[in-house]
N, C-alpha and C positions, 0 to 999 in steps of 0.2 A: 174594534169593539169586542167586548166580552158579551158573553149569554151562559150567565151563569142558571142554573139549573138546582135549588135549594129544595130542601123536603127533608123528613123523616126517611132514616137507614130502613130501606125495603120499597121506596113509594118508585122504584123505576127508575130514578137518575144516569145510571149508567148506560142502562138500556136506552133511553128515549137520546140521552145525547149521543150517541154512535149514529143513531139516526137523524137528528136535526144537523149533524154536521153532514150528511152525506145530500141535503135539502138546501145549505147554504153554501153558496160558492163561496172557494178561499176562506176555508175554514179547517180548523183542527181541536180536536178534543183534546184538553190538559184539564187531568184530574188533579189537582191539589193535595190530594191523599198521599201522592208523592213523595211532594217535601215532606208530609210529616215521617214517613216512611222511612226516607234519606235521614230524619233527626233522630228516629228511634234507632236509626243501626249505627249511633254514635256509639263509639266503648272508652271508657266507660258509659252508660248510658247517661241520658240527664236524669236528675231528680223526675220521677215518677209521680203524675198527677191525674194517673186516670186516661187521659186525653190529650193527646200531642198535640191538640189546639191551646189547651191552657198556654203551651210553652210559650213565650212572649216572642222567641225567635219566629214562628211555624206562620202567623200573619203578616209579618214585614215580607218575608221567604214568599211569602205567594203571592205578594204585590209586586214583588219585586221581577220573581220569574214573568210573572204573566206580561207584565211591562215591557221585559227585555225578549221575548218570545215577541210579542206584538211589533215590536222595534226593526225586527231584527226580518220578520216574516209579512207583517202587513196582513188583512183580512182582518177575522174574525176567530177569537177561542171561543170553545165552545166547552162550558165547566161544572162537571157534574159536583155539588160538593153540599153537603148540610152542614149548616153553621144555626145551631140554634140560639147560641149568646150573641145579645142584642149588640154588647159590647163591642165583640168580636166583628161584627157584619160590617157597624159603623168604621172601626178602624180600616179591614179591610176595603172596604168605598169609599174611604176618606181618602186612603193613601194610593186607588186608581186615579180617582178625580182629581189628584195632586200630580197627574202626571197626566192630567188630558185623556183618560181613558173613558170613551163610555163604556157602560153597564146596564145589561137590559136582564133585571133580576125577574126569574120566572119561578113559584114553587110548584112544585108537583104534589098537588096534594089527595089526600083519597079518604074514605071513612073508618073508622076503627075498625071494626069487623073487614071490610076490604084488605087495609093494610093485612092486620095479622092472618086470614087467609091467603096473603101472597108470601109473607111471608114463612109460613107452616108447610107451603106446597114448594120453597125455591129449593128446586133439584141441583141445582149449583154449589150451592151455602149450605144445607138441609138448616133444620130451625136453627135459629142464630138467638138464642138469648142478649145478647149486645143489639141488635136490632128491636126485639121487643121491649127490651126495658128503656128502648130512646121513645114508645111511644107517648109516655106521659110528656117529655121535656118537651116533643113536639106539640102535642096539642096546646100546650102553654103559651110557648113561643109563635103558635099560630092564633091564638085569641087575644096575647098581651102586645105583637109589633110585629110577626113575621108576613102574617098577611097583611095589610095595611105598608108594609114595603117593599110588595113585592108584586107581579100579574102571577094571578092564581089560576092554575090551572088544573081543574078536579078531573082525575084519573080514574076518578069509583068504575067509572063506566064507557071509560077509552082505553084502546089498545096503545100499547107505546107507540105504533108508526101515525094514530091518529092524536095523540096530545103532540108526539116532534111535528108534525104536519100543523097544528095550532101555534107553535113556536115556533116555526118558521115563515109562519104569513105574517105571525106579529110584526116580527124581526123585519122583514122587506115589508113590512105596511104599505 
């Protein structure tokens, strides 16, 4: 099974999945960021779109790891990753479910003002202008189909070990 872990850049994902894997037994965190990672340190590089999700390789790539990862290891991934194009989400779920995989899509989501206060205070990253300016795409993609296919999980006002602790009762319901 996957438990993928969807939101807007800053809403927690990384954080809350280190901790719902250490809640779900036979479980492992793979971030998908990865592979895109792996395709940007091609050289020459590819054609440059912004976003190494656009690349049409960088979806098959993460159906495909995840698959063979699951294949190979058995349990559960546990996958911090925002995908705001609708497009994008579908192909990637089309192409686990083509291969027998469940998907238990959760987003993390939180309020404007929340987000960008978490994100203004991450001593990690300090301000991330790539982060703020994915607020707008996310609220979009949360009003036009990301919530609607996905268990929402509002973080305004949970700490990460108390939403992974939410995604993980879901999870063994």
């Amino acid at each position: 099974m996957i438990v993928w872990l969807n939101g807007t850049h800053g809403a927690g994902k990384t954080t809350t999945s280190a901790l719902v894997q250490q809640l779900l037994p036979d479980s492992r965190v793979f971030d998908a960021e990865k592979v895109g990672e792996t395709l940007m340190d091609i050289k020459p590089g590819l054609p440059w779109t912004g976003n190494f999700q656009h690349w049409p390789p960088w979806r098959p790539l993460v159906v495909e790891t995840a698959r063979r990862v699951l294949d190979y290891t058995g349990g559960t991934l546990v996958m911090p990753m925002t995908v705001l194009v609708e497009e994008y989400w579908r192909e990637i779920s089309a192409g686990l479910a083509q291969h027998s995989v469940p998907v238990r899509h959760f987003v993390l989501h939180a309020d404007r003002e929340t987000l960008v206060g978490r994100i203004e205070k991450d001593d990690a990253m300090g301000i991330s202008s790539f982060r703020l300016d994915h607020l707008d795409p996310y609220a979009e993609a949360a009003r036009t189909w990301l919530h609607d296919e996905a268990e929402v999980v509002d973080t305004t006002h949970l700490t990460p070990a108390e939403a992974a602790l939410r995604i993980a009762e879901a999870v063994k319901g």
